[in-house]
BANU-254611 format. One record per residue (C-alpha): residue number from 1; residue in three letters; x, y, z. Coordinates in steps of 0.25 Angstrom, whole numbers, plus 2048, in hexadecimal, padded with zeros to 3 digits. Example, Ala and Ser with C-alpha at 12.3 -4.5 7.8 and 13.67 -1.06 7.14 Angstrom:
% residues 2
SITE; 1; Ala; 831; 7EE; 81F;
SITE; 2; Ser; 837; 7FC; 81D;
***
This chain:
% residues 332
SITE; 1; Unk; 800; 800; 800;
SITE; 2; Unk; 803; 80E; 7FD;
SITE; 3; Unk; 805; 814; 80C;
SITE; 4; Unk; 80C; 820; 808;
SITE; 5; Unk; 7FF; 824; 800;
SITE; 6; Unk; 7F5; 820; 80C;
SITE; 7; Unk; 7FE; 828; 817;
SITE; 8; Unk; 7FF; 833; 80E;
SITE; 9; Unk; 7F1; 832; 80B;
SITE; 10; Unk; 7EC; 830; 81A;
SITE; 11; Unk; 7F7; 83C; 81F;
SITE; 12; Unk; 7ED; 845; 816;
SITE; 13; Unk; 7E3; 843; 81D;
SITE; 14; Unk; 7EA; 846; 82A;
SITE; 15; Unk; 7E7; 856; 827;
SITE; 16; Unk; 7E0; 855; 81C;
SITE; 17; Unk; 7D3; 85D; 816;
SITE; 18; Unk; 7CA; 853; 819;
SITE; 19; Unk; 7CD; 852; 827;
SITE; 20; Unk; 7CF; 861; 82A;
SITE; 21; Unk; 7C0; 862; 825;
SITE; 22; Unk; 7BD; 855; 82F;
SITE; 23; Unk; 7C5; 85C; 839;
SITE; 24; Unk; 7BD; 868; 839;
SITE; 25; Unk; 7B2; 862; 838;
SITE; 26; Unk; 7B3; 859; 845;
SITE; 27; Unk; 7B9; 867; 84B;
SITE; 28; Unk; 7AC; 86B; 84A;
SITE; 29; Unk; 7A6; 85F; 84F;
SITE; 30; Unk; 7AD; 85E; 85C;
SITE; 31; Unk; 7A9; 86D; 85F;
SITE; 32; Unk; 79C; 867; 85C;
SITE; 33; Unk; 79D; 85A; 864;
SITE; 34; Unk; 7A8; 858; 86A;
SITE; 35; Unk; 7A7; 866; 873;
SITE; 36; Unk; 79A; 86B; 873;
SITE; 37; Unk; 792; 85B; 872;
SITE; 38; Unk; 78A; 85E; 865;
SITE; 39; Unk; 786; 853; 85C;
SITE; 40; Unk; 789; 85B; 84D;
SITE; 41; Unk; 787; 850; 844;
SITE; 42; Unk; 788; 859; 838;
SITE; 43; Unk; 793; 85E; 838;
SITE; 44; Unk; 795; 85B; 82A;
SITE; 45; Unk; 78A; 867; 827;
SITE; 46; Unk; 794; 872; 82C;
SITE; 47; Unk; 79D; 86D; 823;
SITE; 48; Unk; 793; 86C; 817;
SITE; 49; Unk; 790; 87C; 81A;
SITE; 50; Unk; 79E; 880; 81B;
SITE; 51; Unk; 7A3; 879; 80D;
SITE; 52; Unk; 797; 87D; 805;
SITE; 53; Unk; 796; 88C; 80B;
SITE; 54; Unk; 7A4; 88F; 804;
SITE; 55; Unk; 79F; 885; 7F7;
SITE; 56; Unk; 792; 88C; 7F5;
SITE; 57; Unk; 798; 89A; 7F8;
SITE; 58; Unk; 7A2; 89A; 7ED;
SITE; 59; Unk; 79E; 88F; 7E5;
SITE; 60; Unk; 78F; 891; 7E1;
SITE; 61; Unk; 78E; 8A1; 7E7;
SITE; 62; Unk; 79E; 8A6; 7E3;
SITE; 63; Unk; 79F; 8AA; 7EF;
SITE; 64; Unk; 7AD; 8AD; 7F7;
SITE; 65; Unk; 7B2; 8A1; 7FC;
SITE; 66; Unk; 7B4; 8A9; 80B;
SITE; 67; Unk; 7A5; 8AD; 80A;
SITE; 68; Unk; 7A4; 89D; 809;
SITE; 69; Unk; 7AA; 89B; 815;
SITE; 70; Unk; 7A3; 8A6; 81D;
SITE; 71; Unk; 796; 89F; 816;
SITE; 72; Unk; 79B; 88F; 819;
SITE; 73; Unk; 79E; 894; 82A;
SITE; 74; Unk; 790; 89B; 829;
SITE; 75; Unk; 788; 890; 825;
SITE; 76; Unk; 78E; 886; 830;
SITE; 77; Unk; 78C; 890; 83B;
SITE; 78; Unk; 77E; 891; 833;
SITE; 79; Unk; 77D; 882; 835;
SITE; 80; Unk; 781; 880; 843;
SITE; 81; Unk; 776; 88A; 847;
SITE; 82; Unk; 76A; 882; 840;
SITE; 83; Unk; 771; 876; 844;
SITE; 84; Unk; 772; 87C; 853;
SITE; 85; Unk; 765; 883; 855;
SITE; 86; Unk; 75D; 878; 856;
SITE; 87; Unk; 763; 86E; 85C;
SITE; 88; Unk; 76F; 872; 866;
SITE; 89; Unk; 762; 873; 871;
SITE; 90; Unk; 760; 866; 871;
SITE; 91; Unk; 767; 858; 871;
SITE; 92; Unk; 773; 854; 86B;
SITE; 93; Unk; 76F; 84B; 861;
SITE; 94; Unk; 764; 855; 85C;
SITE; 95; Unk; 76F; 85D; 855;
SITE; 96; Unk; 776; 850; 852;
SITE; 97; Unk; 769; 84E; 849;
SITE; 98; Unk; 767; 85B; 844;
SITE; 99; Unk; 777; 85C; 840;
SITE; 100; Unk; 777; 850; 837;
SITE; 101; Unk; 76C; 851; 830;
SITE; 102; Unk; 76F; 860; 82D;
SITE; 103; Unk; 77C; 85B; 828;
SITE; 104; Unk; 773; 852; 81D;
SITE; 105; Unk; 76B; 85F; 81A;
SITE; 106; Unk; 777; 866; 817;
SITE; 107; Unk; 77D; 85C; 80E;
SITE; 108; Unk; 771; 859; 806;
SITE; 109; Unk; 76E; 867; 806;
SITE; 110; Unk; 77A; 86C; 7FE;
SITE; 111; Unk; 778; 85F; 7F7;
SITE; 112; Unk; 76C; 860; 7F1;
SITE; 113; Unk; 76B; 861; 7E3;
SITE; 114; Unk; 760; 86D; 7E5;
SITE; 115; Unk; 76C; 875; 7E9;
SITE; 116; Unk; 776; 872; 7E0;
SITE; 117; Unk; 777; 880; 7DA;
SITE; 118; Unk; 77E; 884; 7E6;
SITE; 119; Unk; 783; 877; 7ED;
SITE; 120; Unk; 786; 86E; 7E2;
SITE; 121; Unk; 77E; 864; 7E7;
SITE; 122; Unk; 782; 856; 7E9;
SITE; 123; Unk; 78F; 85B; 7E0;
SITE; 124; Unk; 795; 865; 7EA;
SITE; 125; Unk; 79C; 873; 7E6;
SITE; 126; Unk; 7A8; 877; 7E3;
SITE; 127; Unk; 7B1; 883; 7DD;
SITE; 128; Unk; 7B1; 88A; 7EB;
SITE; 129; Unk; 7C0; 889; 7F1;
SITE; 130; Unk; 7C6; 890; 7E4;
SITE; 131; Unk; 7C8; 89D; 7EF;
SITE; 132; Unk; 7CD; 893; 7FA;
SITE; 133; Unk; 7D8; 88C; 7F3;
SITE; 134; Unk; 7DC; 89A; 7EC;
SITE; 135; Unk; 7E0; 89E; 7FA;
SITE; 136; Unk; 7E8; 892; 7FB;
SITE; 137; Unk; 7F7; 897; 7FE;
SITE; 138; Unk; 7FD; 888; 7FB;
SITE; 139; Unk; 7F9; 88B; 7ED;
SITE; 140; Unk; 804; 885; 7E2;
SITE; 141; Unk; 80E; 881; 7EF;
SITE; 142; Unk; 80A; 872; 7EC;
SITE; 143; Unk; 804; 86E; 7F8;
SITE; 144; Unk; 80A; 867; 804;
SITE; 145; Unk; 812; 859; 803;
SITE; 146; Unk; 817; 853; 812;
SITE; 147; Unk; 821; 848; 811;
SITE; 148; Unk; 819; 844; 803;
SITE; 149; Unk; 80E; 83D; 80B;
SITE; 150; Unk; 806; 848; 80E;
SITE; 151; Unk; 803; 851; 801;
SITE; 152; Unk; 7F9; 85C; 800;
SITE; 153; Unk; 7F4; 866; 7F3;
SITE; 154; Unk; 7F6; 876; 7F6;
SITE; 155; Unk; 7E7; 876; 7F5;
SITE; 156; Unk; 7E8; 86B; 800;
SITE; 157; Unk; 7F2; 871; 808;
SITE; 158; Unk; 7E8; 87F; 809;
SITE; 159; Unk; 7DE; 877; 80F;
SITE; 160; Unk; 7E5; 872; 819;
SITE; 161; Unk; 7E9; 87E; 81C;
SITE; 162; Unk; 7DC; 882; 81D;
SITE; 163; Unk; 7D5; 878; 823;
SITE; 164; Unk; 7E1; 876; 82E;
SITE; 165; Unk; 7DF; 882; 833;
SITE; 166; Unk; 7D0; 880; 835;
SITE; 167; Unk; 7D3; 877; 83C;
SITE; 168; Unk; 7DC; 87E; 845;
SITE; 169; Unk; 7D3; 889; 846;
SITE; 170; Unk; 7C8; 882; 84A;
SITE; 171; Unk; 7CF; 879; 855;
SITE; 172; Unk; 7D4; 886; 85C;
SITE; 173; Unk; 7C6; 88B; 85C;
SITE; 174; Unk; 7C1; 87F; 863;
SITE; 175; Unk; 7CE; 87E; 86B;
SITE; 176; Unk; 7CB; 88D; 870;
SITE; 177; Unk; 7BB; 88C; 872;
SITE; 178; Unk; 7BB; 87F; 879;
SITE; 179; Unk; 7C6; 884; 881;
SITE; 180; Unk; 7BB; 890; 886;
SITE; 181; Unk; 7B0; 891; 88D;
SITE; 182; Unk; 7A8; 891; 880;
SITE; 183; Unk; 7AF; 883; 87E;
SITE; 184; Unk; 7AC; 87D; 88D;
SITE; 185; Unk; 79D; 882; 88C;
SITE; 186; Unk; 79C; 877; 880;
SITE; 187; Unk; 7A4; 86D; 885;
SITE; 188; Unk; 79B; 86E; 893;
SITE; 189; Unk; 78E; 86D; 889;
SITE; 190; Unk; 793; 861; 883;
SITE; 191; Unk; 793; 85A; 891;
SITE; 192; Unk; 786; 860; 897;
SITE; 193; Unk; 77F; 86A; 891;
SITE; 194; Unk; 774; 86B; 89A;
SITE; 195; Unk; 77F; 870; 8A4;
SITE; 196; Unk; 785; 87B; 89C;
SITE; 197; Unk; 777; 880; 897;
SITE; 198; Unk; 774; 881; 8A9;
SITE; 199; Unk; 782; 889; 8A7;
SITE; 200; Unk; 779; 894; 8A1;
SITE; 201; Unk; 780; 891; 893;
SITE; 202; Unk; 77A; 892; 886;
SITE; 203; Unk; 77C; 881; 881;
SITE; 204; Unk; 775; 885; 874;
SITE; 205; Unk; 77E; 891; 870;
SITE; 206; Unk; 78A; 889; 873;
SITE; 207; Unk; 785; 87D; 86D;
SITE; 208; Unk; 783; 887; 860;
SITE; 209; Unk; 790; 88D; 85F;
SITE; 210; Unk; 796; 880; 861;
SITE; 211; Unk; 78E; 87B; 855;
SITE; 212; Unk; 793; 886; 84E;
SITE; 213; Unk; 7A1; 885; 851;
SITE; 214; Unk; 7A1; 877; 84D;
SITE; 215; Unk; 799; 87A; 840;
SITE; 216; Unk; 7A5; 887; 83B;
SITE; 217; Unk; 7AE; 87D; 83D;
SITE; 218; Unk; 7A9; 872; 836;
SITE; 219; Unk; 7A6; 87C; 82C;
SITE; 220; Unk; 7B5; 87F; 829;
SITE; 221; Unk; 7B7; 86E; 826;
SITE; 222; Unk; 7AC; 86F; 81C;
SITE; 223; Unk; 7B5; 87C; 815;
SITE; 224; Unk; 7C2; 874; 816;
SITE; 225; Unk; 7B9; 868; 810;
SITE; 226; Unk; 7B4; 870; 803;
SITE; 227; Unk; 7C0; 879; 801;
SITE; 228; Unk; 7C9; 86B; 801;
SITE; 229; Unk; 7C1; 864; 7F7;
SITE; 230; Unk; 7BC; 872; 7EF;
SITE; 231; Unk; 7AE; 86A; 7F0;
SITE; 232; Unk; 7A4; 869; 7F8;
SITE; 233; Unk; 799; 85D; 7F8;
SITE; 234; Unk; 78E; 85B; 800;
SITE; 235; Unk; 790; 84C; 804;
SITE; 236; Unk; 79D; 84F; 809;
SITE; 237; Unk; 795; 855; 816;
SITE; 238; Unk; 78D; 848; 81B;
SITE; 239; Unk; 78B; 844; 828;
SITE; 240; Unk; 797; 83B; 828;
SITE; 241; Unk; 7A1; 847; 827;
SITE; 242; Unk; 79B; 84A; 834;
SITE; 243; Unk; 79B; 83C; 839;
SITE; 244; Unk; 7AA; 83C; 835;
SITE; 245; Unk; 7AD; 84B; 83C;
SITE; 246; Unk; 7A7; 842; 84A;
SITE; 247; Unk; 7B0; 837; 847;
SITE; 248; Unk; 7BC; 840; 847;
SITE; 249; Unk; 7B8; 848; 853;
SITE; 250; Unk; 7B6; 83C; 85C;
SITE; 251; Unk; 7C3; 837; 857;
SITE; 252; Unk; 7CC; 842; 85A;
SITE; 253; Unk; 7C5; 845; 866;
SITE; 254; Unk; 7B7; 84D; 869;
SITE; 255; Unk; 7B9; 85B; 870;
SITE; 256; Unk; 7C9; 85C; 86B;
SITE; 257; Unk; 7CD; 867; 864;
SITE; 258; Unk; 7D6; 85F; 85A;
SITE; 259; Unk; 7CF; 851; 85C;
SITE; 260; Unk; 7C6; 855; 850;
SITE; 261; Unk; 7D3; 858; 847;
SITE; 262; Unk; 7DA; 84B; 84B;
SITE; 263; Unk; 7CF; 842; 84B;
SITE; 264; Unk; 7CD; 849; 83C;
SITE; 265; Unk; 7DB; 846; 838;
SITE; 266; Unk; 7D8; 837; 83E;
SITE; 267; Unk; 7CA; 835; 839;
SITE; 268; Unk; 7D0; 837; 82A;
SITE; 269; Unk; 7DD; 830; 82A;
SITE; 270; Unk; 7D9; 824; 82F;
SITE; 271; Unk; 7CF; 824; 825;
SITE; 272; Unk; 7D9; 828; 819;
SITE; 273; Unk; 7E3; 81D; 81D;
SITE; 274; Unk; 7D9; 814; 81F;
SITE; 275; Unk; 7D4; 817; 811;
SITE; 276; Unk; 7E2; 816; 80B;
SITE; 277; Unk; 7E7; 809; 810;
SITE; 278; Unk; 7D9; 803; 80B;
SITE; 279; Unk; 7DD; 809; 7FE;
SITE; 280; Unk; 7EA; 805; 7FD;
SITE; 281; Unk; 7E7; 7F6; 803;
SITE; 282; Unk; 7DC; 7F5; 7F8;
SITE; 283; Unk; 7E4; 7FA; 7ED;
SITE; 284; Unk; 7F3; 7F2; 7F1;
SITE; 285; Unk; 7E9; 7E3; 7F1;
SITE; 286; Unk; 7EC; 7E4; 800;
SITE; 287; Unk; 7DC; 7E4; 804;
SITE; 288; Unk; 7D4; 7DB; 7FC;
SITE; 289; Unk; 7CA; 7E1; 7F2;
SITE; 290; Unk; 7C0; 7D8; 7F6;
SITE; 291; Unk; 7BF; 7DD; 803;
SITE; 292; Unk; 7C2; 7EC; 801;
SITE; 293; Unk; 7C2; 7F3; 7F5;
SITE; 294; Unk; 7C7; 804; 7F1;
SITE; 295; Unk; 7B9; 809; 7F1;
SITE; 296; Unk; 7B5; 802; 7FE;
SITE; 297; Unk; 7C1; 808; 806;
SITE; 298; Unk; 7BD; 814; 80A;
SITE; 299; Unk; 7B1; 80D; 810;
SITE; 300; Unk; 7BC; 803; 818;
SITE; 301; Unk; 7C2; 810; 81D;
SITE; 302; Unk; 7B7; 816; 825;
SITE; 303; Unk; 7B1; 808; 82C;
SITE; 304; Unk; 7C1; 806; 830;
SITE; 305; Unk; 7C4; 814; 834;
SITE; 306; Unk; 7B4; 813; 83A;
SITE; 307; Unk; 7B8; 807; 842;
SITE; 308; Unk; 7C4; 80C; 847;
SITE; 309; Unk; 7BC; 818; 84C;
SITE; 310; Unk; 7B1; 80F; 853;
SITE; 311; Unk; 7BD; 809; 85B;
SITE; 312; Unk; 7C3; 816; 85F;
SITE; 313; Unk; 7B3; 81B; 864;
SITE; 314; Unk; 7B2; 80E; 86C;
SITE; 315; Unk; 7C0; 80F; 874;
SITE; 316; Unk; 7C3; 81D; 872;
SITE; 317; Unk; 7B7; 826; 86F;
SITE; 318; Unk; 7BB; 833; 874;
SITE; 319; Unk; 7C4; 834; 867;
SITE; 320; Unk; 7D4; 833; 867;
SITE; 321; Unk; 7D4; 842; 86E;
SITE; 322; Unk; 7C8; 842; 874;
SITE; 323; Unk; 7C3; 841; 882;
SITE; 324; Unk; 7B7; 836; 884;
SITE; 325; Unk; 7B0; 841; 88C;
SITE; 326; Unk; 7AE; 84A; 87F;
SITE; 327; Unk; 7A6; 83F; 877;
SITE; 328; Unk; 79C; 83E; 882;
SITE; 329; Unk; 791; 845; 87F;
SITE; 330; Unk; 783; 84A; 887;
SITE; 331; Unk; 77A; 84A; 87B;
SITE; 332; Unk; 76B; 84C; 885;
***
C-alpha cells in the first residue's frame, strides 16, 4: 500500500477546511450545550443561512460580498430568535424538536425548485467568492509544501488562513465569556435553572443570547464551507452535519474551550485514514473484492469510526478532555 499517499492525505485533514467548518460549528455547539444545556439539534441551519446569505447576496442580487456577510451574520441572529422565542421557556427537548425540523425547513427551502431563480434550487450557487479570493495575498506564491507530505494551493492556504483565525477568534471569545459572570450564570442554568431564575436572573434572556452566540458562530463555519468550495448546495446542510458537530464536541470534551477544535481534528482524521487504508487495501488485492468493494468503503469508514465512538461513549463519555459532569444534563 501507498502509505505516503494515505499519511499525506490524512495529515490534510488535520487542519483542513472541512474541519475548520466542523470546528466551528461544534464551537457553537458546545456554547449551546456543552455550557448553557441547550438541545440545538440544527445547528446545521445556522450554517445553511450563513453560506447562502454571502451566495444570494453576490450571486443572484450583485451585491458586495461584505454586504454578504453582514447579511449571512444577520439572518443567524434572525434565526436563533425564531428558533428562541418560542421555546427556550419551556423544556429542553421542545427546542430540541423545534431545532431539527427548522433545519429540514431550511434545507428544502433553499431547495426548492419554486426558488430556484435566487437559490438555485437543488443545484446550489456559485460565482460569489470572485471578491474573496481577489484578497487572497498568497496569490501566484505556489501554496505551501511541509516535508512533501502536506501540500496546499494558495487558494487553500487563504482559507486556512481564514478560517484558523475564526477559530482562534471564536475560542477566545468563549475562553473570555465563560470565564465572567456572564459565562458562570450559564453554566449554573445548565445544572438547575430553577435555582438561578429564584436568583432574580433572566434564564430566558440568557438562554437567548447563548443561542445567539452559538448561532454567529456557526454562521462563520457555513462562510469557510461555501468560500472553500466557491459552491453552496442545500444537501450539504442535513441533519447529520449537526449530528457529526455532536460527535466532535463530545469527543473533544463538552464545555472545553478547545475540546471542540480537537475533537474536529480527530473526528476527520480517523475518518480519512480509515478511508484510505480501505482504499489502498482494496486497490493492492489485500481486501477481497467479494467482501469490500471502492464504492462501498466510505460506507465501512463511518460504521468503523462509529464503532470505535460507541466504545469511547461506554467507557469514556465525558470525551477525551472532558469532564463526565458537563454531559449530565437536567432537561425538566
Amino acid at each position: 500500500m501507498n502509505w505516503h499517499s494515505i499519511f499525506s492525505v490524512t495529515l490534510e485533514a488535520i487542519i483542513g477546511s472541512t474541519t475548520i467548518a466542523y470546528a466551528l460549528a461544534a464551537i457553537g455547539l458546545n456554547v449551546h450545550f456543552g455550557y448553557t444545556g441547550l438541545l440545538n439539534f440544527g445547528q446545521s441551519a445556522f450554517l445553511g443561512v450563513g453560506a447562502y446569505g454571502i451566495a444570494i447576496t453576490v450571486s443572484t442580487f450583485n451585491l458586495p460580498f461584505f454586504l454578504g456577510i453582514g447579511i449571512g451574520l444577520g439572518a443567524a441572529i434572525v434565526l436563533a430568535l425564531l428558533l428562541g422565542i418560542p421555546t427556550l421557556r419551556l423544556r429542553a427537548d421542545y427546542l430540541a424538536i423545534v431545532t431539527i425540523a427548522a433545519a429540514e425547513i431550511i434545507r428544502l427551502f433553499y431547495r426548492s425548485t419554486d426558488l430556484r431563480k435566487w437559490t438555485g434550487a437543488s443545484d446550489g450557487l456559485q460565482g460569489f467568492s470572485t471578491d474573496f479570493y481577489n484578497a487572497n495575498p498568497f496569490k501566484g506564491s505556489g501554496g505551501i509544501d511541509i516535508g512533501g507530505l502536506i501540500t496546499f494551493s494558495d487558494r487553500e492556504t487563504w482559507v486556512l488562513v481564514v478560517g484558523w483565525g475564526l477559530i482562534l477568534l471564536s475560542c477566545l471569545v468563549v475562553w473570555l465569556l465563560m470565564k465572567s459572570p456572564w459565562g458562570r450564570v450559564l453554566k449554573a442554568i445548565r445544572e438547575d435553572e430553577d435555582a438561578v431564575r429564584s436568583l432574580g436572573k433572566n434564564v430566558f434572556s440568557y438562554k437567548m443570547q447563548s443561542l445567539v452566540l452559538g448561532g454567529i458562530i456557526g454562521c462563520l463555519g457555513g462562510f469557510v464551507f461555501a468560500l472553500d468550495r466557491a459552491a453552496v448546495q442545500p444537501d450539504t446542510f442535513g441533519t447529520e452535519f449537526t449530528f457529526f458537530a455532536y460527535t466532535i464536541v463530545i469527543l473533544g470534551g463538552a464545555a472545553r474551550v478547545f475540546g471542540p477544535v480537537i475533537g474536529a481534528a480527530i473526528f476527520w482524521v480517523l475518518l480519512v485514514f480509515v478511508d484510505s487504508v480501505i482504499s489502498e487495501a482494496i486497490n493492492h488485492k489485500d481486501v477481497p473484492s467479494w467482501l469490500i468493494t471502492t464504492s462501498q468503503a466510505g460506507s465501512v469508514r463511518y460504521i468503523l469510526v462509529g464503532i470505535g465512538l460507541i466504545l469511547m461513549l461506554i467507557y469514556r463519555p465525558q470525551g477525551i478532555f472532558g469532564d463526565k459532569r458537563e454531559v449530565m444534563l437536567d432537561v425538566r
